[in-house]
N, C-alpha and C positions, 0 to 999 in steps of 0.2 A: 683789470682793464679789458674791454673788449676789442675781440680782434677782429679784422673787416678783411675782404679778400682783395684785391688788384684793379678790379672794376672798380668797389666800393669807394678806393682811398684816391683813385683815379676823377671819378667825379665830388668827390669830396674838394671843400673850398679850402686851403689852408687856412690855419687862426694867423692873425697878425704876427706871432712872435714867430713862428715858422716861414711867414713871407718875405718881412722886412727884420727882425731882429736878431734872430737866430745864427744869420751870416756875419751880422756887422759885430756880436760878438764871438766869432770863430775868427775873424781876419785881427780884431784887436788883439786878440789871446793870443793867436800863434806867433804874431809880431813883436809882443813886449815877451813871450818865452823867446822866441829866438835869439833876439836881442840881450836878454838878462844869461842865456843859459849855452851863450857861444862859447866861454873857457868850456867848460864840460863835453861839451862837444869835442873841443879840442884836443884834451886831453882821451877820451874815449878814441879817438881818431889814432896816435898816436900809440895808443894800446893795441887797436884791433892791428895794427900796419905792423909791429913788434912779435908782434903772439903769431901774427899765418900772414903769408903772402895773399898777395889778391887786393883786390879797392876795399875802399872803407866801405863805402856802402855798396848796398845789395837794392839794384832795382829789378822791379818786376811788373810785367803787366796785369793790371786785376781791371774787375769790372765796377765800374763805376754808376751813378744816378742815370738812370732809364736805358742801360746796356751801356754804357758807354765806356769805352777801354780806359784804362789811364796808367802812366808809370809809378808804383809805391816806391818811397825810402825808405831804407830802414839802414838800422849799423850793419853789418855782416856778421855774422856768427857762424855761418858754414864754411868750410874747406870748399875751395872752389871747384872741385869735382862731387859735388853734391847735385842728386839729380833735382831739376826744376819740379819737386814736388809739393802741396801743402805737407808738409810735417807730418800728419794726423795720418798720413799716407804711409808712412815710412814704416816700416819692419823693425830696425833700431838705427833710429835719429844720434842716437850717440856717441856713433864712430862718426858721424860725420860733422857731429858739432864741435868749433873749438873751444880753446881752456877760456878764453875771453869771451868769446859766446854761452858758456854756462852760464856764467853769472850775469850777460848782460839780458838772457832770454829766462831768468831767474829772478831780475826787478824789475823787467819789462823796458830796462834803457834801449833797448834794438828798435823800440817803436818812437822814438823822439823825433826822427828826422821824419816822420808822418808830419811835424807840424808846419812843413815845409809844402807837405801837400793842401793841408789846409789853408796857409796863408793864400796858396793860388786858385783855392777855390774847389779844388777836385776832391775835398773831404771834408767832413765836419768835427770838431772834437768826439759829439757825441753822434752815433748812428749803427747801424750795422756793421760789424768790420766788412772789408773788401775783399771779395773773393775771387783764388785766381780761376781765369778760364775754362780750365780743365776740369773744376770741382762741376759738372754739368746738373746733377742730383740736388743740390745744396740751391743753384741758380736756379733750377725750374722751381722749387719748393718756394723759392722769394720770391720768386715770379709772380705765385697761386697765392700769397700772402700780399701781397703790394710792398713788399720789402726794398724793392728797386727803385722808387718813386722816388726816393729820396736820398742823400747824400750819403754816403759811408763815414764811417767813424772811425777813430783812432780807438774807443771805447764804446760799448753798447747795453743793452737789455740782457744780453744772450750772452755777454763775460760777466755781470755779475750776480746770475742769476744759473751759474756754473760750467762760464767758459770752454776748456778743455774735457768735462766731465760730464756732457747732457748730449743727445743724438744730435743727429742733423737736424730730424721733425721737428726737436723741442729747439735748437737754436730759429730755424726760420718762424716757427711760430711766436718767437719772444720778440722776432724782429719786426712781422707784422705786424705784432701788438705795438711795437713804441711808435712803426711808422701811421698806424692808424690813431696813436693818441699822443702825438709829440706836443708837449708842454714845455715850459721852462720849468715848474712842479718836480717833473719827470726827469729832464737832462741835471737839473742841481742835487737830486736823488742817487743820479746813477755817478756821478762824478763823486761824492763824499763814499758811494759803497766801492768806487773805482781806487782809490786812494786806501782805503781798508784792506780791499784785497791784495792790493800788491804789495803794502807794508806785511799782509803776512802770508803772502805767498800759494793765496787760494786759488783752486779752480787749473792749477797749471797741472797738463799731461801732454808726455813727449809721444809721440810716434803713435800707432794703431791702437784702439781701444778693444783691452784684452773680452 
């Protein structure tokens, strides 16, 4: 696919499934999961409160479609003296992660209460993930790519095309390619290699890339 810069995707028209239908199936999706997959929740709720003190979930501020701030969920898997950093930042993520946080940031369950941010609109299933603040490097590069134009993701181009395992350059440039050619094609693509990967555990790496 070919990738367009910020200007590019900026005067570019969106296709229809990206104006009108792309949203109307991210609000039904995130509402029939919420609704079918509340025991789970429950019981993961109940676990993470058991295992460490501290709330169930972890929110945070990240950036959102064309700068725009917004609060993420997610389950909590750190000890609450964990510094506010992306992960990927960390020296060793290990000491700070708990026993229920291994495995929930191991099947990727800590990202479910994302569909909460979707159902209100501030995410899309499929997009870029959201980055927090602080990553400044990561935001200018989506910037220069048109990576921002568009909705953030629970899941993207640049996780299954090697998530935790590929630079910064090669994650923004995977994400201005999907936000320059967002399809349904595309998003039904990345959703069955999304569901592959986490059944076998690809692409995940904790803390600084050695």
């Amino acid at each position: 696919m070919k990738v367009a810069n910020n200007d590019t995707i900026r005067k570019k028209k969106p296709n229809f499934y990206a104006l009108y239908i792309k949203r109307s199936i991210d609000f039904i999706i995130s509402l029939f999961l919420l609704l079918v997959l509340w025991p789970l929740f429950l019981i993961l709720a109940i676990w993470i409160k058991a295992d460490s003190s501290g709330p169930i979930f972890f929110r945070q501020e990240r950036m959102g479609k064309n700068g725009q701030p917004f609060k993420i969920y997610k389950f909590r898997t750190m000890y609450i003296n964990a510094p506010q950093l992306a992960t990927a930042s960390f020296e060793n993520p290990e000491k700070y992660i708990t026993k229920a946080g291994k495995l929930l940031r191991k099947s990727s369950l800590d990202e479910l209460p994302q569909l909460i941010n979707v159902f209100k609109g501030e995410m899309s299933i499929i997009g870029p993930r959201p980055l927090i603040l602080k990553e400044k490097k990561v935001l200018s590069l989506r910037h220069e790519n048109g990576a921002e134009t568009i909705l953030p993701g629970i899941t993207g181009l640049a996780q299954v095309r090697g998530r935790d395992l590929v630079t910064d350059e090669q994650k923004a440039a995977y994400d201005g390619e999907y936000a320059a050619n967002l399809t349904i094609v595309e998003d039904l693509k990345i959703c069955f290699k999304t569901f592959f990967d986490v059944l076998g555990h690809r692409g995940i790496h904790e803390g600084k890339k050695k």
